[in-house]
C-alpha positions in Angstrom: -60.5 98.2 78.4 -60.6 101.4 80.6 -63.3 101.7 83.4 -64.1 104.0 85.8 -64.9 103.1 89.2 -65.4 105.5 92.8 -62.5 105.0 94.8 -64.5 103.8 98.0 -65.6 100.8 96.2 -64.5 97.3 97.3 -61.8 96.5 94.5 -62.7 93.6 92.1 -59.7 91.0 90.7 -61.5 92.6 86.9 -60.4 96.3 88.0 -56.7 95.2 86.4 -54.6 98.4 87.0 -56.0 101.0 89.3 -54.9 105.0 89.2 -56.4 107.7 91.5 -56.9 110.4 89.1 -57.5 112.8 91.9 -55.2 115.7 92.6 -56.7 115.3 96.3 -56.5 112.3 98.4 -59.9 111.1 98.7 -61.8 112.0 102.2 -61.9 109.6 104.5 -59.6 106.4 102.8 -57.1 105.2 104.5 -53.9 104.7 102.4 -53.3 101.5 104.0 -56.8 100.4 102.6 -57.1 101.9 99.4 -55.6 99.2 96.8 -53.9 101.7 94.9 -51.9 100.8 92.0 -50.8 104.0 91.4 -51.8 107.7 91.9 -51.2 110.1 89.2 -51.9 113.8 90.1 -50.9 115.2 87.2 -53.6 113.8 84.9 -56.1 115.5 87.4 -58.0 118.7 86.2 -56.3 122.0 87.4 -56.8 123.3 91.0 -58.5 126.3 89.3 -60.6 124.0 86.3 -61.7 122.1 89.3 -62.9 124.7 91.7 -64.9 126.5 88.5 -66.3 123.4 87.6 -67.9 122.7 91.4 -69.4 119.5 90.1 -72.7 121.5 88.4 -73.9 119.6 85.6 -74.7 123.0 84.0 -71.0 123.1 83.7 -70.1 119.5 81.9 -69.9 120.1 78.5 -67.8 123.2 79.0 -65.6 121.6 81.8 -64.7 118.4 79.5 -63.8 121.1 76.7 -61.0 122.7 79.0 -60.3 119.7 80.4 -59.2 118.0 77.1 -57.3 121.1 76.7 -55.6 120.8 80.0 -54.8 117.1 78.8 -53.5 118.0 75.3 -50.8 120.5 77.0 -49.8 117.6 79.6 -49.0 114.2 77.1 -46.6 112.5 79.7 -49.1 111.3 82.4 -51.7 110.5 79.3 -48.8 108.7 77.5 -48.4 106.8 80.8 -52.2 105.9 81.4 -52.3 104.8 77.7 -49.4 102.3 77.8 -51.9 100.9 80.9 -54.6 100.5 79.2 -52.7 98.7 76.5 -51.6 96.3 78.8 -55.1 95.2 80.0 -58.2 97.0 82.1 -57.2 100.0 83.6 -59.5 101.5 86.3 -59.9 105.3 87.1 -60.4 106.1 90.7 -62.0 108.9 91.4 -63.8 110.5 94.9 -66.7 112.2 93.7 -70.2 111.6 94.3 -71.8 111.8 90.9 -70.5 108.9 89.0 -71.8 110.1 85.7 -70.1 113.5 85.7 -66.5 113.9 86.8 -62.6 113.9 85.6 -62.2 110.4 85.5 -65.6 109.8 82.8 -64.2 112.9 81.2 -60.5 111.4 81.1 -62.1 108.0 80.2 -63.2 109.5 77.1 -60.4 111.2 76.4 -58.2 108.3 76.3 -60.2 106.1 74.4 -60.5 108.6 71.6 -56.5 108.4 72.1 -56.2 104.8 72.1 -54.5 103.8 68.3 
């Protein structure tokens, strides 16, 4: 089972695994609070994806397109996030505001159309 969750949340014993799948360290989260499992940059969208993007919902087809791309040319991190979710739930931190629309919904997908 793969969920998304923001990473400000309280964690919940059901969250299994957690990953930041930010590039960026969330604002305002202290490391020493965060209940990290593990953060993996690489499976974040690209500096330059991210900044086009901008979080407009105008943009969220489109920005799921290249961002599958992105993930197709980058198997190790998926590989890694795959084996996770295998293993039991795996949750997807991300920072952003709109829960609906971001990388880690987009990288939800992604992986379960992935999972075999």
């Amino acid at each position: 089972m793969i969920r998304t969750k923001r990473v400000y949340l309280p964690p919940d014993p059901e969250d299994g695994t957690r990953v930041l799948v930010d590039r960026l360290w969330p604002r305002g989260l202290k490391r020493s609070e965060a209940r990290i499992d593990r953060w993996l940059k690489a499976v974040a969208p690209s500096p330059e994806l991210r900044r086009w993007f901008g979080h407009d919902p105008a943009k969220w087809e489109e920005f799921q397109r290249r961002y599958h791309a992105e993930l197709d040319a980058n198997p190790e991190p998926v590989e890694e996030l795959l084996a996770l979710a295998r293993e039991g739930t795996l949750t997807l931190l991300f920072a952003a505001r709109d829960e609906a629309r971001n990388n880690a919904v987009a990288l939800k997908a992604y992986l379960e159309a992935h999972l075999g």
